[in-house]
C-alpha positions in Angstrom: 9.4 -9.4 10.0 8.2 -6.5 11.8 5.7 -4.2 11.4 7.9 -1.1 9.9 9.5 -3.3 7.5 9.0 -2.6 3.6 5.6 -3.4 1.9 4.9 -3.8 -1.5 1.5 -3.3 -3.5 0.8 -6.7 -6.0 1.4 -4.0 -8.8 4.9 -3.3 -8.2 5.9 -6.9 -7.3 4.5 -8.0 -10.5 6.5 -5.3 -12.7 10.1 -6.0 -11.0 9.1 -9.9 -11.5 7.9 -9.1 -14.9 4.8 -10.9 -14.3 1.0 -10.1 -14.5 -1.4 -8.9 -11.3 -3.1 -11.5 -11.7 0.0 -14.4 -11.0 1.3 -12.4 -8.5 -2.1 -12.2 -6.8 -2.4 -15.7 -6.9 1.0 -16.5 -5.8 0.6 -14.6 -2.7 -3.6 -15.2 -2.0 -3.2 -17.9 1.1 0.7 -16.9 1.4 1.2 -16.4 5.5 2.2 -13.0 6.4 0.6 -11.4 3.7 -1.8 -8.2 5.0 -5.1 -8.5 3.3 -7.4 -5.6 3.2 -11.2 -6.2 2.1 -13.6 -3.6 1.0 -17.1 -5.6 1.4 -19.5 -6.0 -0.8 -21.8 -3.1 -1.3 -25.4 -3.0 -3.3 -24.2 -1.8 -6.3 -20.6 -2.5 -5.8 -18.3 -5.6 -6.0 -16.2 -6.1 -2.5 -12.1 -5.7 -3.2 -9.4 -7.3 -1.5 -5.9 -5.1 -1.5 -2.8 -7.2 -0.2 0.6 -5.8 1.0 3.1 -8.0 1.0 6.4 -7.7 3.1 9.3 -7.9 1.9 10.5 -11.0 3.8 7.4 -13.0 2.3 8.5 -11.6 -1.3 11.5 -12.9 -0.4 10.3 -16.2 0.5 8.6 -16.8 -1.9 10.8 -15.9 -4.7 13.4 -18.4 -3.0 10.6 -20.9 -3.0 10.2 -20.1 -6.9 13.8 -20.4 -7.3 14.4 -17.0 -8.9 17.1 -14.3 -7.6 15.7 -11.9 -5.5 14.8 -8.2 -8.0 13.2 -6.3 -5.8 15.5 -3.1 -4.7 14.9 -1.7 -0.9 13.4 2.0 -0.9 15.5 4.6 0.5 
């Protein structure tokens, strides 16, 4: 894993899976590896958390679920 190596946004994982956001949040929420970005909490707003996940721990973790890996490397 190193730090120019592919990241992917929970959106696009979840399309080439053909799952929801909201499993493939869940899938990778306390995965290792995983960058997690928080917006906090503001007074009138709701804090967000954005994750980018590298592509070894999508891979990982598609092993781990037992499904071939889908995701195709950008040129």
């Amino acid at each position: 894993m190193g730090a120019f190596e592919n990241h992917y946004a929970v959106q696009e994982i979840a399309e080439k899976w053909h799952l929801s956001e909201k499993v493939v949040r869940s899938l990778f929420r306390e995965e290792p590896g995983v960058i997690k970005i928080d917006a906090p909490e503001r007074r009138f707003k709701r804090g967000y958390r954005t994750l980018r996940v590298p592509e070894s721990v999508a891979e990982r973790v598609h092993v781990r679920l037992g499904r071939p890996i889908q995701i195709q490397k950008r040129v």
